[in-house]
N, C-alpha and C positions, 0 to 999 in steps of 0.2 A: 504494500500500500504506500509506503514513505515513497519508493522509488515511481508511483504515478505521479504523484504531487512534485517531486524533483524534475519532472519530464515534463509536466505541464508548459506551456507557451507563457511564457508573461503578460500580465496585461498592463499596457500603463491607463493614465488615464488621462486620454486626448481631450481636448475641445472639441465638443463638434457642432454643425448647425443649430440642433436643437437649445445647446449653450449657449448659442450665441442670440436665439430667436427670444429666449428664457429673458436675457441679459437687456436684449431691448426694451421687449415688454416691462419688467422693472423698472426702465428708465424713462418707458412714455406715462406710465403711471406715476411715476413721483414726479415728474415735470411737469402732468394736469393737478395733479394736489399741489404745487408749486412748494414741492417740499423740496429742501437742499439734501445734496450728498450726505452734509455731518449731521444733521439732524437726523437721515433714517439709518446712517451708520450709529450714532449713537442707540439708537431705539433697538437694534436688534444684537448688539455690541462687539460692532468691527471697527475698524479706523475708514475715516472717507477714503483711501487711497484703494481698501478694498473692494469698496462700494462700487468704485470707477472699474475696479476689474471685472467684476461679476457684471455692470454693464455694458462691458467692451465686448463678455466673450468672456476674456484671457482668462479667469478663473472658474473655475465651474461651482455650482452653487448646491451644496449636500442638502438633501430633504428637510433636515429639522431648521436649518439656515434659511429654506425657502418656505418654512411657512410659519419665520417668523418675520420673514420680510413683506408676506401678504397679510400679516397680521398688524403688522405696523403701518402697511397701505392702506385696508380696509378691505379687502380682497379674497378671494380664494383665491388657493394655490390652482388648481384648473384653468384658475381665466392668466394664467403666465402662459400655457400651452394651444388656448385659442382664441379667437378674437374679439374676446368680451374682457375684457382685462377693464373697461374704463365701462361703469354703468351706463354713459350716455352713449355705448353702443356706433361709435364710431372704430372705423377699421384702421387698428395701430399699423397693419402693415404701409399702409400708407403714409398715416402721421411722422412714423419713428424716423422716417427719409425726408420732411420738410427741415431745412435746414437754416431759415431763417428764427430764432427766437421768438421774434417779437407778431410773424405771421400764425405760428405755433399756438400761441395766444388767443390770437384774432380766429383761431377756427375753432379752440376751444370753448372761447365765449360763444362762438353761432352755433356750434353743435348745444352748448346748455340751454342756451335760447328755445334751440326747436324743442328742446326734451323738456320744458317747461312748460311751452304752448300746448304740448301736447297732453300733459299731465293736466295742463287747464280746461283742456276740452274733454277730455277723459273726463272728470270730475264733473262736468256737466251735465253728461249723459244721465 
């Protein structure tokens, strides 16, 4: 038995898309909460420098670390893997690639506008 385990392949442990898609969504979610790096490093207790790696990609982010990062978002851990990560239900794959800051903003406030109107018509009914 020792000598299967000594024959095994190694595994290391890469980055891979999925890492890096995880990394984004984290980062299009704390920039609609218009929360800082050190603020949600503090909250889940990393240094911001980590922060920025787990949003790059470049670190990968272990289960108990990712839900206590959607814990300090307001989040499930599920909406990092699909496209509901932000309640007002716009597509981060889109936003996470606008690269102006202050545009970033500007479609966040329209996207809460519409999800507002609609909760006010909703409530109507």
């Amino acid at each position: 038995m020792r000598d299967q385990v000594d024959t095994l392949p190694s595994t290391t442990k890469r980055v891979s898309d999925v890492d890096r898609q995880v990394g984004a969504r984290v980062k299009a979610v704390r920039n609609h909460l218009r929360m800082s790096q050190s603020l949600l490093a503090s909250k889940i207790g990393v240094t911001f420098q980590q922060v920025q790696k787990y949003e790059k990609g470049t670190n990968r982010v272990g289960a108990s670390r990712l839900q206590r990062i959607a814990d300090a978002l307001g989040v499930s851990v599920s909406s990092f893997f699909d496209n509901t990560a932000v309640s007002t239900g716009f597509d981060l794959e889109e936003y996470v690639h606008i690269p102006d800051p202050n545009l970033r903003l500007q479609v966040v406030k329209l996207v809460e506008a519409f999800e507002q109107r609609k909760a006010s018509l909703a409530a109507q009914r």
